[in-house]
ZAMARGU-4260 file (C-alpha; in steps of 0.2 Angstrom, whole numbers, plus 5000, padded with zeros to 4 digits):
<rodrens>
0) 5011/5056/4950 | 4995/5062/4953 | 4984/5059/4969 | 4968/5057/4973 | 4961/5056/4990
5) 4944/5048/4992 | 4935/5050/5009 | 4940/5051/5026 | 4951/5038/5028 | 4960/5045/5010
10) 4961/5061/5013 | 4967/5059/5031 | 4981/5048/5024 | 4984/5060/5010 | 4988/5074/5021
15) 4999/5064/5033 | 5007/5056/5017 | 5012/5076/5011 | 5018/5081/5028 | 5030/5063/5028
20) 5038/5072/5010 | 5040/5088/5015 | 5047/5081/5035 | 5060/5070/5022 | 5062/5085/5011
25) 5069/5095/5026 | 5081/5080/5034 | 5097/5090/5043 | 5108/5076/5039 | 5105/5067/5023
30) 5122/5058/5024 | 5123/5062/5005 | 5135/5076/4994 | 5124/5094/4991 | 5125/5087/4975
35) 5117/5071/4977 | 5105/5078/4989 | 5098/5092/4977 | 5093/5079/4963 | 5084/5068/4976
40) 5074/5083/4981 | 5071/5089/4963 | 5064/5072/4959 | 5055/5072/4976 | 5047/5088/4971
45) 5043/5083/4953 | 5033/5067/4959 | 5023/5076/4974 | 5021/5094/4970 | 5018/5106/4959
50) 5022/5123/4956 | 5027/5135/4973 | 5015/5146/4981 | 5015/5162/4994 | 5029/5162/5007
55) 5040/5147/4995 | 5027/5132/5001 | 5026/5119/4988 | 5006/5112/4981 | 5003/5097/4983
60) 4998/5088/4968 | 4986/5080/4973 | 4963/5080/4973 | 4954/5080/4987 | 4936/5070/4985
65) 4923/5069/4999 | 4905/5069/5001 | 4905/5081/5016 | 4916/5094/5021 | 4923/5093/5037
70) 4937/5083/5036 | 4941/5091/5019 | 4941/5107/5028 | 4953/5099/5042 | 4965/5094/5031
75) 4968/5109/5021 | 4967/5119/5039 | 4981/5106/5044 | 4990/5111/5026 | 4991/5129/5027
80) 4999/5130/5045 | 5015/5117/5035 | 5027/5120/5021 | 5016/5114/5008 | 4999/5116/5004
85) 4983/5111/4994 | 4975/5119/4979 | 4959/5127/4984 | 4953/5123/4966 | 4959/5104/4967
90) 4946/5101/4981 | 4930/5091/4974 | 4917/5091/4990 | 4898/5093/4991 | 4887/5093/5009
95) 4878/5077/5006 | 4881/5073/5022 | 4893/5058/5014 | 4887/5040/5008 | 4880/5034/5023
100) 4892/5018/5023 | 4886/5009/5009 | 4896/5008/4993 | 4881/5007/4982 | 4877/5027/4986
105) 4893/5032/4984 | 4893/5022/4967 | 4879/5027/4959 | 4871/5043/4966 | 4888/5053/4974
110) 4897/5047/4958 | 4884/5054/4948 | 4885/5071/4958 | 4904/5072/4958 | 4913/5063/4942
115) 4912/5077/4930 | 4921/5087/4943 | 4935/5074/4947 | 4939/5071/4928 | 4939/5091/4925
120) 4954/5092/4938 | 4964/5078/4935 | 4961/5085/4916 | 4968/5102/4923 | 4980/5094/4933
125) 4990/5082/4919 | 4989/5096/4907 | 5001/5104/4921 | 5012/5089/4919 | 5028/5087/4905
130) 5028/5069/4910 | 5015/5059/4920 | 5018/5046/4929 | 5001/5039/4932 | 4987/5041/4948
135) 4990/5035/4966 | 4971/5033/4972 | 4970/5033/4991 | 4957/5027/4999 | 4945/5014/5012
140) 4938/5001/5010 | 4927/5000/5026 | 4914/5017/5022 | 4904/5022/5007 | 4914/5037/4999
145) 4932/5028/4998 | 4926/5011/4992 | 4911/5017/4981 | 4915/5033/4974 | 4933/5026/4974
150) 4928/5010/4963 | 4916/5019/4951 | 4932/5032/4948 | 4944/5020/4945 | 4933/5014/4930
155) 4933/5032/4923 | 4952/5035/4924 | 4954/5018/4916 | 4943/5023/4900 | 4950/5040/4897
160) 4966/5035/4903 | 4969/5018/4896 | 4990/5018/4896 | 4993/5027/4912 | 4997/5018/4927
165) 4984/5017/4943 | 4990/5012/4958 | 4977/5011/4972 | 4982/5012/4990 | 4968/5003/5000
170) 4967/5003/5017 | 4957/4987/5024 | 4944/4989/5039 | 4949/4978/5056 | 4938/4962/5054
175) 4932/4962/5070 | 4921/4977/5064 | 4919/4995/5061 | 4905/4997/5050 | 4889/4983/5049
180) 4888/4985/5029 | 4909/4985/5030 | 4913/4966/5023 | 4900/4971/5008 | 4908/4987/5004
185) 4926/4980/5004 | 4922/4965/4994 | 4913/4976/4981 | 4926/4987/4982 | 4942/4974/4978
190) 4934/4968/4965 | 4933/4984/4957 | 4950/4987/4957 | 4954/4968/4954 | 4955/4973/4935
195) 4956/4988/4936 | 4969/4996/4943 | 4987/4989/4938 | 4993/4989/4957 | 4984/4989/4971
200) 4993/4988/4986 | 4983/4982/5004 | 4987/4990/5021 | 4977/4979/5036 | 4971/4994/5048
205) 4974/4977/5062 | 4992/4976/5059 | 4994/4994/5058 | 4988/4995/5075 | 4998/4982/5082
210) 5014/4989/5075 | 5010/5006/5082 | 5007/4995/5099 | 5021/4983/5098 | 5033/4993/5090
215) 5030/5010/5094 | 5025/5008/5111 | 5010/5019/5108 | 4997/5012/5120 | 4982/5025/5115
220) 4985/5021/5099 | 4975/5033/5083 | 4970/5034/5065 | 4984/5047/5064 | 4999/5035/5070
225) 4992/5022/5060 | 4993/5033/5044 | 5008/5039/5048 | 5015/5018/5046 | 5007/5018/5031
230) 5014/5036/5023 | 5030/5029/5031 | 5027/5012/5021 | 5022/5023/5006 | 5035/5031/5005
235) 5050/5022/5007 | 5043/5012/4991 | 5038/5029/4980 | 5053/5040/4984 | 5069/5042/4972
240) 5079/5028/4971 | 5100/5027/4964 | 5089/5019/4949 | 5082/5034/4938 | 5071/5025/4928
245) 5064/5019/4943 | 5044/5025/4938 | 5026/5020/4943 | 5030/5007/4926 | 5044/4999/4930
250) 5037/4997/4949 | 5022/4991/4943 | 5030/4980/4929 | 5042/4971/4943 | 5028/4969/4954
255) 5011/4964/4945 | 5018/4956/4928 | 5004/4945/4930 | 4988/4950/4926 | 4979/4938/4939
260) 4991/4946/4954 | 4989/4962/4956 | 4987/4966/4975 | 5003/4967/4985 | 5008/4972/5002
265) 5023/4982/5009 | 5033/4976/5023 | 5044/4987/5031 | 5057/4991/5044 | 5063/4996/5056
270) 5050/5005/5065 | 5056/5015/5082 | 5048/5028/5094 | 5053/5045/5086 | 5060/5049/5105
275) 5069/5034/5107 | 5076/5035/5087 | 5091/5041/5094 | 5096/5029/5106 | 5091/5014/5096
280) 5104/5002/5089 | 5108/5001/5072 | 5111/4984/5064 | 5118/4979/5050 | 5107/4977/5032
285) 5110/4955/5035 | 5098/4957/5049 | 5085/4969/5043 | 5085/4958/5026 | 5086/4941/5036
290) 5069/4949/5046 | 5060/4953/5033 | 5061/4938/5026 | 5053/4932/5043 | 5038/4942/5038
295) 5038/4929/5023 | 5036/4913/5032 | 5021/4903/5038 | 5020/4891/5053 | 5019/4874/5051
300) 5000/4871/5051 | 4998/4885/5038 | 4984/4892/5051 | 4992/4911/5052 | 5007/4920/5046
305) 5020/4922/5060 | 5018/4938/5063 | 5037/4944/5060 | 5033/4962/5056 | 5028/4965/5073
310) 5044/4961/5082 | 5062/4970/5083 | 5075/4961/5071 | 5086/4949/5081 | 5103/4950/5076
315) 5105/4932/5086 | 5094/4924/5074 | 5101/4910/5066 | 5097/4908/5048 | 5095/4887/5046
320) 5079/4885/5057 | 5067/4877/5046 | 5051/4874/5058 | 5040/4885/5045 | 5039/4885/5023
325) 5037/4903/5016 | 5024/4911/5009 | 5026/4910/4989 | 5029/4923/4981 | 5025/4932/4963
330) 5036/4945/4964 | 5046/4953/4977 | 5053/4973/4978 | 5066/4977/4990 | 5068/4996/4993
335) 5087/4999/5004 | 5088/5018/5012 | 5104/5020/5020 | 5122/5021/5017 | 5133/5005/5015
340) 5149/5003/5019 | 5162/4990/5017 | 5161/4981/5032 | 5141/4982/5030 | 5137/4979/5014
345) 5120/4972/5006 | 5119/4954/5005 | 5100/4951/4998 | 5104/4930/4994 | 5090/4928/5005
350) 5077/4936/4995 | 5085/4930/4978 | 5083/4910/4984 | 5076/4901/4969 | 5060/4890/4980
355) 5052/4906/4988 | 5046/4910/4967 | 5037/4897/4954 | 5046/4891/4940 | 5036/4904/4927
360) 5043/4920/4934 | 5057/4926/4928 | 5066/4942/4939 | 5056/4938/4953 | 5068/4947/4964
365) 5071/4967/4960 | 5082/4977/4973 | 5081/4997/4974 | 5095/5009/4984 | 5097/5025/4989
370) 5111/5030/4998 | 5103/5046/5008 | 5093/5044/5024 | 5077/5043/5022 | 5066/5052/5037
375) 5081/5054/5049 | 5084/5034/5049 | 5101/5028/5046 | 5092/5012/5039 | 5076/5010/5031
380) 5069/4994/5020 | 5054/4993/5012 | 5048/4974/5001 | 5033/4975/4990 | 5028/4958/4991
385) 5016/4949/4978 | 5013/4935/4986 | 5000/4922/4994 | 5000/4929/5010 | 4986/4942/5004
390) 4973/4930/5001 | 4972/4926/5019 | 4963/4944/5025 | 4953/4942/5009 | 4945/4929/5014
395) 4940/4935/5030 | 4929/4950/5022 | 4923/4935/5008 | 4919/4924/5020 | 4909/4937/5032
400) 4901/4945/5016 | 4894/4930/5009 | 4887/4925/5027 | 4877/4942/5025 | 4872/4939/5009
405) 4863/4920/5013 | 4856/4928/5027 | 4850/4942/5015 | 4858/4954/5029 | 4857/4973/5023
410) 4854/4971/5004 | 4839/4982/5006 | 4851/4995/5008 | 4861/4990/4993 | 4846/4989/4983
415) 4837/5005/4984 | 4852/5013/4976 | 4851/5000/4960 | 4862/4986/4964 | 4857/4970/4961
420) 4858/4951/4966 | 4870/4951/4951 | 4880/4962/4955 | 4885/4955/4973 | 4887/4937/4963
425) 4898/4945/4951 | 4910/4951/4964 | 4910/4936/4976 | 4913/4927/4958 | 4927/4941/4953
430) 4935/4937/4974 | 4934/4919/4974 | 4942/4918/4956 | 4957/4927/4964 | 4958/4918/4979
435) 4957/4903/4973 | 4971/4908/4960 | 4980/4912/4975 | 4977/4897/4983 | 4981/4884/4967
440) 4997/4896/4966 | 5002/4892/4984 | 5000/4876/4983 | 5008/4872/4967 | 5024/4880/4974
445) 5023/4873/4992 | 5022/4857/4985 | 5038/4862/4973 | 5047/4868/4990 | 5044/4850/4998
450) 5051/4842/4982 | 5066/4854/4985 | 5069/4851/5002 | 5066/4833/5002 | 5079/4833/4988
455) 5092/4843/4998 | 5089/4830/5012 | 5091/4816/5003 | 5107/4822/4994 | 5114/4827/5014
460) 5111/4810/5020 | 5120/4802/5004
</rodrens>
């Protein structure tokens, strides 16, 4: 698999992403035969690397993409003090000064300036490859470089690469702010990728935050601990499973089968202090599945997700509460890391019930496992879910774009740089037609899930 890293948010997560393979590649205590341990790391090093250089480090297969050089430069500084490294030829960078927030430059004028370049590497780097597996695109969607350059990449990979699979990896500003021009960028951005990528899967830099607060007790938090969830998240969805034809195809085939649904989101746990890890109880796989079917559920007025993800699993937790519904689901990937034994095996009925999926899906439900430990964890479980739940932050940057927009808010901006009123209409057109998809989606199914329970009420009373 072959990644490209857009920007500064892209390239930071791409270095931290590296870093999380090679800390898993060097594990003390896998909890697995030499055997078993030296195919994972053999197909560890086929998906991420490529080729060994000076003093036994591995490359990086990977291409680094900016618009100005100091973080670039950072990262490969960052690299070369590890055990793997970057190829100085695999970095695309120019001193422009980057895209000055605003996704129309970076579309038109540094994609202009810097596309040939990109599609002469990835060229180089697949010619490299016996057997690609498709592109993981990291990236922002908050600056100019990441969204803009991003998007207008994306459409060139899909021409000259129309059967490979492109997963896209966006990480989603905090709505409260970061940039003025950021709810335009991300919209423009998203629908972009809508069509075409075949996966795109959405990290929200808020709850990123809070997890690195709430659960890693990190009070002064950074963008380098927030990466570091994501890499986590990443990769305990990307690495080797017990399932070797477990590719980017069948992931993507499992998860976006539809072609109207293809953004998901990975919930994960559990997630502990590294100086605490060692001291932290270990529960069973019931209580880790049980809580992230938590992440799943909505509260009662449908106002906001109960933000499960955020909290430790409660082993106490009993299973028949029903003061929430669920979020429906498309399509839902469970990734299991960790050794089961008899008297802890994995029971995944909760994941596999019939009313969290519509009636049109067939195997909704997918479950992946890999015996080793993964990261020095005893447990750790990743579920890609495709599910109504996404439109909610959506809407958030829809609804603040299109505020702008009325108000005619910064479009000079936009303008100077060839985009046009049509343009900006075509992607809130693109937006609202997936959201409210999503929405007809969730209904429909919420209103199948009343049906079931009022059934199962009825039938308890009898």
């Amino acid at each position: 698999m072959l990644t490209l890293q857009f920007g500064q948010c892209g390239n930071q997560l791409g270095c931290d992403l590296f870093s999380k393979v090679s800390h898993d590649l060097g594990s003390p205590n896998t909890d697995v035969s030499y055997g078993a341990n030296y195919e994972y790391a053999e197909r560890t090093i086929e998906r991420w690397f490529d080729g060994i250089a000076e003093r036994g480090r591995h490359c990086a297969r990977a291409i680094l993409v900016d618009t100005e050089e100091k973080v670039v430069s950072e990262m490969c500084k960052d690299a070369a003090s590890a055990s793997w490294l970057y190829r100085t030829g695999n970095v695309v960078c120019q001193s422009g000064g980057g895209s000055a927030n605003n996704w129309a430059y970076g579309y038109t004028i540094n994609s202009r300036r810097l596309s040939n370049a990109v599609l002469n590497v990835t060229r180089q780097e697949l010619e490299r490859l016996d057997r690609p597996q498709g592109f993981l695109l990291l990236l922002g969607s908050a600056g100019g470089t990441g969204s803009g350059l991003g998007s207008r990449m994306v459409e060139l990979l899909r021409e000259e690469y129309e059967t490979k699979p492109i997963v896209a990896a966006i990480v989603l500003p905090f709505t409260f702010g970061e940039v003025c021009t950021q709810n335009y960028n991300t919209v423009l951005t998203l629908a972009k990728f809508s069509d075409r990528a075949d996966l795109s899967v959405l990290f929200e830099n808020e709850q990123m935050h809070s997890m690195c607060t709430n659960l890693l007790k990190n009070s002064n938090t950074t963008l380098r601990d927030m990466n570091g969830i994501i890499s986590e998240k990443l990769l305990a969805v990307f690495q080797p499973s017990n399932n070797a034809g477990c590719n980017t195809n069948f992931l993507i085939s499992k998860i976006a089968a539809h072609p109207n649904f293809r953004f998901a989101t990975v919930k994960s746990t559990p997630h502990t202090p590294a100086t605490s890890l060692q001291y932290e109880l270990t529960h069973k796989w019931e209580v880790y599945i049980r809580h992230l079917r938590q992440t799943l559920r909505v509260s009662k007025s449908q106002a906001e997700l109960t933000n499960a993800q955020l909290r430790t699993p409660d082993p106490t937790l009993s299973r028949t509460i029903m003061s929430h519904t669920y979020s429906p689901c498309v399509s839902n990937v469970l990734v299991t890391r960790g050794k089961s034994i008899e008297n802890d095996v994995l029971a995944l009925e909760d994941l596999r019930e019939r009313h969290l999926y519509p009636e049109w899906t067939l195997n909704s439900f997918t479950h992946l496992h890999q015996e080793r430990r993964f990261l020095n964890r005893d447990k750790f479980l990743a579920l890609v879910s495709n599910n109504s739940e996404i439109h909610r932050p959506l809407d958030v940057y829809l609804d603040k774009a299109w505020g702008s927009y009325k108000c005619a808010a910064f479009l000079h901006q936009y303008k100077q740089f060839g985009l046009e009123d049509d343009d900006f209409l075509r992607a809130f057109a693109k937006s609202s037609i997936s959201l409210s998809s999503l929405l007809h989606f969730y209904r429909v199914v919420r209103r199948r899930l009343r049906e079931t329970l009022n059934a199962t009420v009825t039938v308890t009373t009898r």
